[in-house]
C-alpha angles and dihedrals in degrees: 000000000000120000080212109099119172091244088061096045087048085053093048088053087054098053094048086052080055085046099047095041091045086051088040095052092039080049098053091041077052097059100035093049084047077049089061110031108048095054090067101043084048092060087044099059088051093043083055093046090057085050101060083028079061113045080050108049082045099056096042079057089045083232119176123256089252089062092057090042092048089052099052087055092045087046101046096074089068086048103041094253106164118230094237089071127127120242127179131178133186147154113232121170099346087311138115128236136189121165123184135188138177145136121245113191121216106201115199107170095265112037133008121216123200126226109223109205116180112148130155127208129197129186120251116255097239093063094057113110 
């Protein structure tokens, strides 16, 4: 007597195809949504790595805040920086400054996040003059 009959195990195949095509289509959302995404975020970290280049290259020269501030406009456009963002440069302490914010979107077709960058370097005290 087994509770198997032909037409159940037929059923159960059935579920596990539902199954495989519902974790297919979330896995593909997933990795479009990674495509689009990291991209962005990668720009961001080395966005975030001129900046403090920056503030400390500019405070070994003892350049002036405008020069750190001229270079991060020359530099967004390689990392996707819009030309609506806030930066702001300053010397406090002996120290460099430099904050920028902006917001990035990041359109799929049916909702559009958007990237909040807001980071600010300093230089690193050894390099004062």
């Amino acid at each position: 007597m087994n509770s198997l009959t032909p037409k159940h195990i037929h059923s159960e195949r059935g579920g596990a195809r539902v199954k495989l095509i519902v974790f297919l289509a979330l896995f593909a959302i997933v990795m479009y949504a990674g495509y689009l995404y990291i991209p962005v975020s990668i720009d961001s970290y080395y966005y975030r790595d001129i900046m403090q280049n920056m503030v400390n290259q500019a405070a070994a020269q003892g350049s002036d805040p405008r020069w750190v501030k001229d270079q991060l406009l020359k530099n967004g456009a390689d990392y996707h920086v819009p030309p609506d963002a806030t930066i702001e440069a300053s010397q406090q302490d002996k120290r460099l400054q430099v904050h920028v914010k902006f917001t990035r979107p990041i359109v799929t077709p049916v909702y559009t996040y958007n990237y909040e960058f807001d980071h600010t370097a300093s230089s690193t005290t050894f390099l004062t003059k």
